[in-house]
Structure formats: structure tokens, C-alpha cells
C-alpha positions as CSV (number, residue, x, y, z in Angstrom):
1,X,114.3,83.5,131.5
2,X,111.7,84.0,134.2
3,X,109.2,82.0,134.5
4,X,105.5,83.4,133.9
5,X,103.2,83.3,136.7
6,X,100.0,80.5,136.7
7,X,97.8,83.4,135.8
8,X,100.1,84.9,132.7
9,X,100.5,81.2,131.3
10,X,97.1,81.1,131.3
11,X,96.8,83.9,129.8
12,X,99.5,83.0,127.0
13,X,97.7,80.0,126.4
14,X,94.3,81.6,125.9
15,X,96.5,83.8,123.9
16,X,97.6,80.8,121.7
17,X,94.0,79.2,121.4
18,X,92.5,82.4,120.1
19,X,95.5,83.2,117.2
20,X,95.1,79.5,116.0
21,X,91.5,79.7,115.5
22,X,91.6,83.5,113.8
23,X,94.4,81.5,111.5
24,X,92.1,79.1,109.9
25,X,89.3,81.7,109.8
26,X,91.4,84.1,107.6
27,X,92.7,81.3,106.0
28,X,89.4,80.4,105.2
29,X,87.9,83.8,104.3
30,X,90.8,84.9,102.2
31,X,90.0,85.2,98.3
32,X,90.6,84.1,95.7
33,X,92.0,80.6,96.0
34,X,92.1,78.2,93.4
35,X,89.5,75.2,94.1
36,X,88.9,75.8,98.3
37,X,86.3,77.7,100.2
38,X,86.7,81.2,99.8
39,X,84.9,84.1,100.8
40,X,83.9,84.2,97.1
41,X,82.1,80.2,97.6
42,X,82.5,76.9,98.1
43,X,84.9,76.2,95.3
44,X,85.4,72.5,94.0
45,X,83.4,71.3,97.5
46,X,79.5,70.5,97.5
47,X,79.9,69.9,100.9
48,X,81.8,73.1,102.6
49,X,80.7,76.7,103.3
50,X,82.6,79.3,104.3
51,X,80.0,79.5,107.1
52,X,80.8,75.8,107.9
53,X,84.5,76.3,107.4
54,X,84.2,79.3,110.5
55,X,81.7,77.3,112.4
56,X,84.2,74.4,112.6
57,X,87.0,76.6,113.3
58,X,85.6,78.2,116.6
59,X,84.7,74.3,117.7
60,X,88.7,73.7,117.4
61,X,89.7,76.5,120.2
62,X,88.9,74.2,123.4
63,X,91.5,71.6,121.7
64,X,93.9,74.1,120.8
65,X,93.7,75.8,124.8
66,X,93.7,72.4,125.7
67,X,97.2,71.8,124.1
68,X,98.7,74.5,125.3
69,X,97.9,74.1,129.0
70,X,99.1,70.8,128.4
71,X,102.0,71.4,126.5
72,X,103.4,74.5,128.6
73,X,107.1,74.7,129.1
74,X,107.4,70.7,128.9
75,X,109.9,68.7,127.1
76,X,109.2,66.8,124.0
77,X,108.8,63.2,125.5
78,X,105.9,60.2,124.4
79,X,104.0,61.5,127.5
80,X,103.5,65.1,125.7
81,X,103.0,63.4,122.0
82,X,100.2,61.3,123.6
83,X,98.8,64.0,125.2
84,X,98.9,65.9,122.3
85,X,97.8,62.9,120.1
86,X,94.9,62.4,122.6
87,X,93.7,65.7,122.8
88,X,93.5,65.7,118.4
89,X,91.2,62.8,118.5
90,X,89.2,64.6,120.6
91,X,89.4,68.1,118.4
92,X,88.3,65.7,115.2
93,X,85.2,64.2,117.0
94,X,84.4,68.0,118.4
95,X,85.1,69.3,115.1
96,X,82.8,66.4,113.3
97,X,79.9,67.6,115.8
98,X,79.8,70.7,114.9
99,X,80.1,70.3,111.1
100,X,77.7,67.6,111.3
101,X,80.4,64.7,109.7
102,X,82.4,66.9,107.6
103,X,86.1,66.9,107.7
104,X,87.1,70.3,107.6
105,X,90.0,70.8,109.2
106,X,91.4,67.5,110.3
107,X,94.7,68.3,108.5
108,X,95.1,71.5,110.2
109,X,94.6,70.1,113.9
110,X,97.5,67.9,112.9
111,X,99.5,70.6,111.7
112,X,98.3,73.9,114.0
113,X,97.6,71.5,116.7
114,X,102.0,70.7,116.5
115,X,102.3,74.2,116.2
116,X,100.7,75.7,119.5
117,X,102.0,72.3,121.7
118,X,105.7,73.9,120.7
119,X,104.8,77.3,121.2
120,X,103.6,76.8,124.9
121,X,106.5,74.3,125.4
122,X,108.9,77.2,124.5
123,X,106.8,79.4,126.6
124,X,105.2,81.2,124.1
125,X,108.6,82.8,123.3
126,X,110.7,81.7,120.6
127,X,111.7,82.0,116.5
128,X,109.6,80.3,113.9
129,X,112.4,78.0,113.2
130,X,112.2,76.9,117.1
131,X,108.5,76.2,117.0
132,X,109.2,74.3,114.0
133,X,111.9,71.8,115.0
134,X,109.9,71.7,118.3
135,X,106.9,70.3,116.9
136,X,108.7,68.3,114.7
137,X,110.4,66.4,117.5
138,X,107.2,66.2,118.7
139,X,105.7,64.6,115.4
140,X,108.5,62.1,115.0
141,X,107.2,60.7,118.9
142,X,105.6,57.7,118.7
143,X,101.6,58.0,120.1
144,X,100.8,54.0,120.4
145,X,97.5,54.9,121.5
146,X,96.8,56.5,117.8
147,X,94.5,54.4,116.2
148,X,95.4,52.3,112.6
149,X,93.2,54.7,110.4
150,X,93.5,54.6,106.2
151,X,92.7,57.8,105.7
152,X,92.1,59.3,101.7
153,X,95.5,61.0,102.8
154,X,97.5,58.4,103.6
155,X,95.8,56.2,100.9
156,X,97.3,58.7,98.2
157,X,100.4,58.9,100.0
158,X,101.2,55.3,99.3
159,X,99.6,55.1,96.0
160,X,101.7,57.7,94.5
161,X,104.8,57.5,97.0
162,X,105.2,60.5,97.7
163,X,105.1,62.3,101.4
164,X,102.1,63.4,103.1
165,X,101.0,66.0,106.3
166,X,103.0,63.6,108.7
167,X,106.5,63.4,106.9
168,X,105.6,67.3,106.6
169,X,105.8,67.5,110.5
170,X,108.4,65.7,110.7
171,X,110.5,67.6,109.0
172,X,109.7,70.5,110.8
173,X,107.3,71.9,108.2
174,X,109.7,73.0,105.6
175,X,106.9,74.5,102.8
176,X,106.3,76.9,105.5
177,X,109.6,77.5,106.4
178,X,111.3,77.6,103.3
179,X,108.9,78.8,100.9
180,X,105.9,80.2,102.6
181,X,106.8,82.4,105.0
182,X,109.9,83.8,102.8
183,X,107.4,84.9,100.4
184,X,104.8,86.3,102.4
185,X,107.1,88.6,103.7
186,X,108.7,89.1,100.3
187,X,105.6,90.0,99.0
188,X,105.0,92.3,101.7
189,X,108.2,94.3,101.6
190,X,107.8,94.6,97.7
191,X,103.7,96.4,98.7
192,X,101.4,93.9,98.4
193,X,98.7,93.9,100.1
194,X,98.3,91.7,103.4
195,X,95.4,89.5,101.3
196,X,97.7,89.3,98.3
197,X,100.9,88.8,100.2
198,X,98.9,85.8,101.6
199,X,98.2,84.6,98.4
200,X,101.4,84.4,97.1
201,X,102.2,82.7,100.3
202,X,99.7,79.9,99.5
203,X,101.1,79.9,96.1
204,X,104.4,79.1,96.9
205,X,103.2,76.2,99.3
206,X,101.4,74.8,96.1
207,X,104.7,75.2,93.9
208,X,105.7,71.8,95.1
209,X,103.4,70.7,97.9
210,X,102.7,66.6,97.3
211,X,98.9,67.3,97.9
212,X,97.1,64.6,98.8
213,X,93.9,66.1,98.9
214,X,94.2,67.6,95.0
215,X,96.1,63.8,94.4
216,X,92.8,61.9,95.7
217,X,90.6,63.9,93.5
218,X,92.6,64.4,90.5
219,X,95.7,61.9,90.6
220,X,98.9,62.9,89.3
221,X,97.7,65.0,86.5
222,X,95.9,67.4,88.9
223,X,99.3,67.7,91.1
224,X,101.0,69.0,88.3
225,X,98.5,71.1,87.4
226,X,98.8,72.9,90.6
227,X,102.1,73.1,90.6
228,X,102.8,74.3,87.3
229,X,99.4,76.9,87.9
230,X,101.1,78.3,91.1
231,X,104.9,78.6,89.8
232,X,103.2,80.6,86.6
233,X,101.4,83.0,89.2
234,X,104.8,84.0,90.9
235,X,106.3,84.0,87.6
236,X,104.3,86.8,86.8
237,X,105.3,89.0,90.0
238,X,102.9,87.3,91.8
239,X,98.9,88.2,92.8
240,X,99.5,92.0,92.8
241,X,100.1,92.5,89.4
242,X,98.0,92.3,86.7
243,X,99.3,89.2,84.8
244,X,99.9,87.5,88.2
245,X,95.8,87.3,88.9
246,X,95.3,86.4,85.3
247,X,97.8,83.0,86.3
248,X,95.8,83.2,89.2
249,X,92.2,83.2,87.6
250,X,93.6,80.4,84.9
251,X,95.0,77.8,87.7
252,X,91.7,78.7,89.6
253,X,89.3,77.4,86.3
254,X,91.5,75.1,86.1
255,X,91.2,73.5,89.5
256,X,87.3,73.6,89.7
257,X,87.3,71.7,86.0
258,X,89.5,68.7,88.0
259,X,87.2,69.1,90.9
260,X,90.1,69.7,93.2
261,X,91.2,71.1,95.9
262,X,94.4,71.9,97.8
263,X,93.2,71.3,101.2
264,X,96.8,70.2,102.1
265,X,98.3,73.7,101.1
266,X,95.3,75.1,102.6
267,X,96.4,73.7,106.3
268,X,99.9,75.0,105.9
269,X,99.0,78.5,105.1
270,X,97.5,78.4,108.5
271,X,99.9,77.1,109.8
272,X,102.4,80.0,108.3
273,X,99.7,82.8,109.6
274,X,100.2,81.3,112.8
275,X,103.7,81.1,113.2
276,X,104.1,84.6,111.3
277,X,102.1,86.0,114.2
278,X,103.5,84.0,117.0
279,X,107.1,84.1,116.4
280,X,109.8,87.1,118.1
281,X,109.6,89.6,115.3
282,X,113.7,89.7,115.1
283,X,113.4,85.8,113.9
284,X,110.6,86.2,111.6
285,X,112.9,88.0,108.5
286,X,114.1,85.6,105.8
């Protein structure tokens, strides 16, 4: 393959930057979604706005241009993952600026963050299942400068042993690859709509997703309650059909009665926007 000039990897990095950002802003905007931020409101949150959501997603590009530059055509080694680990901390306190202490989308610089190191390190030219087992390498680096943090995550992750946004990584993302990204362009092909279509993409995440976020608001009981609300909603054909939004508009009551939220499935839709726009279009079919 030749090799892109200084001024086109710049370019594909900028490129990169700008497509993660519009990810979580369209993740963020797109309605309706059981418990999160939506263009409709704030959901099961008292603390997050759409209008916050956005603001901290335009803070994030720097840190995801960043990663790229840094990240371009290198090999997965601990110098990259503590670049790359470095450069996250530095997105959270940007992002935590800008929101004024909210965490808004710590999960997703973890996860998008992964995402647009193994794009550039494939030079911005490879499958979805590339990027993927890319940044999972990545992910399974050690970063020894990471600091010893118990966060609400990992707190639920070990209360209720199951896996959490790192093992997710590390496994190179399989509710995006398996199930969210199949069905989005399932949905597609059978004439959704490109809002719907990303719905039932979201939906399929939350078919089995361990979320911690939904577990540290509503234990065990709320898991299932997303689980079993998002399998009855692609039971049904899905959000374009009639019967599909009523599952929809059920799980969604349901979810704002528990007070939660799945942020966690929230991050990987973004994550499945992302590589569904970055990937070679021959390797994006399922």
C-alpha cells in the first residue's frame, strides 16, 4: 500500500477526529431511547442535557485528533497504549471542564478513543473486524501509568461478576460486532429508516449487554429488565413497526420508573456509528 503523504495523514486524522465526535452527537440526539438523553430530554438523568451531552462531545475532538496523530500507522506496543491511555486522561479532565464535573462520556473515550487509535494505526484503511482486533490488542496492553481508580463501573463489575467496558475491549468489542452492527444493517436492508435502523442497533446491544451503568442504578433486577425490554422490541420486527415501538415505549416507562440508564449500550452504539462509517464498505456486510 502507499504510504499517505504528511499532509493527507493529516488530513485522515482530522478526518477521524471529526466522524468520532458526529458519532456521539447522533448518538446523543437520536430518539427515542429508553432511559438516556435524547432529543426528546434528559431521560432517567437530573444532571444531563442533550445540550450538555453535544457540548461535551465537541470538547472530546482535540483527544480524539490527538490519538490519531499519535496512533498513525504504528504497531500495537505499551508505548502506543500509554500514549493512548495518557491522552484519555487528558480527554476526561477536558471533558469534565466543559461539562462542569459531569461524566458524560468517559465510557465512550475508552471505547471510541480504541476505535480511532486502530483506525489511524491501519492507516485509516481497513474492515470493521480489523479496527476491532486492533484496538483490542491495544486494550489488553498494559498502561502502568493508569491510575488505581474504583470507578461505579468497575464497582458493579465486581459486585455482580460480570464483565465491564474493559473486558468489552478486550475482546475486540463483540456487541458491536456481532450484534450491533448485523442489525443495523439488517434493519436497513429490510427499509427502516436510518433513526430506526439505529435503534434497533442499540437494541440489540442491550439484548445482553452486562450494563454497568443500568446495574449501579437498578441492580440485577434492572439488567433484566433491559434485556428482556430490548429482545421484546426486536421480537416484534423491531422500531419500524407498530408493535415494535409499543415494546419500545413499554421498556422506555419502564426504565425511567428504575431510574436507569444504559449509558454502557449508549457508548457502543457509538462506537458501531463509528466503525459503520469508517470501515471499507466491501467489509462492512454481515
Amino acid at each position: 500500500m502507499k504510504l499517505l503523504s504528511q499532509t493527507q495523514s493529516e488530513g485522515q486524522a482530522q478526518l477521524l477526529a471529526t466522524i468520532a465526535r458526529d458519532c456521539l452527537i447522533d448518538e446523543a440526539r437520536l430518539s427515542p431511547k429508553p432511559g438516556l438523553v435524547d432529543s426528546r430530554g434528559n431521560g432517567a438523568h437530573h444532571d444531563l442535557s442533550l445540550a450538555l451531552m453535544e457540548r461535551s462531545a465537541h470538547s472530546l475532538t482535540p483527544t480524539f485528533l490527538q490519538l490519531a496523530r499519535q496512533s498513525w500507522q504504528r504497531p500495537a506496543d505499551i508505548a502506543l497504549r500509554e500514549t493512548v491511555g495518557r491522552l484519555g486522561r487528558e480527554g476526561e479532565r477536558q471533558m469534565m471542564a466543559a461539562t462542569g464535573g459531569v461524566n458524560t462520556h468517559r465510557g465512550a473515550i475508552w471505547a471510541l478513543g480504541l476505535l480511532v487509535s486502530a483506525a489511524a494505526m491501519l492507516n485509516g484503511n481497513a474492515s470493521a473486524q480489523q479496527m476491532a482486533d486492533t484496538a483490542a490488542l491495544l486494550a489488553r496492553l498494559p498502561d502502568n501509568a493508569a491510575p488505581k481508580l474504583f470507578s461505579k463501573g468497575l464497582k458493579a463489575t465486581h459486585q455482580y461478576r460480570v464483565p465491564g467496558a474493559r473486558e468489552e475491549a478486550q475482546q475486540a468489542f463483540p456487541h458491536v460486532m456481532t450484534l450491533a452492527l448485523p442489525q443495523l444493517l439488517r434493519s436497513r436492508a429490510q427499509g427502516a429508516s436510518e433513526s430506526e435502523a439505529r435503534i434497533d442497533a442499540l437494541m440489540a446491544i442491550m439484548t445482553s449487554l452486562s450494563d454497568t451503568c443500568v446495574l449501579s442504578r437498578a441492580g440485577m433486577p434492572g439488567l433484566e429488565t433491559m434485556q428482556s425490554g430490548a429482545r421484546a422490541v426486536l421480537a416484534a420486527g423491531g422500531s419500524a413497526t407498530a408493535k415494535g415501538r409499543q415494546a419500545l415505549a413499554r421498556l422506555d416507562s419502564q426504565m425511567l420508573a428504575l431510574n436507569a440508564s444504559p449509558g454502557g449500550a449508549a457508548d457502543l452504539l457509538a462506537a458501531t456509528l463509528f466503525l459503520d462509517r469508517v470501515c471499507q464498505p466491501a467489509s462492512c456486510s454481515f
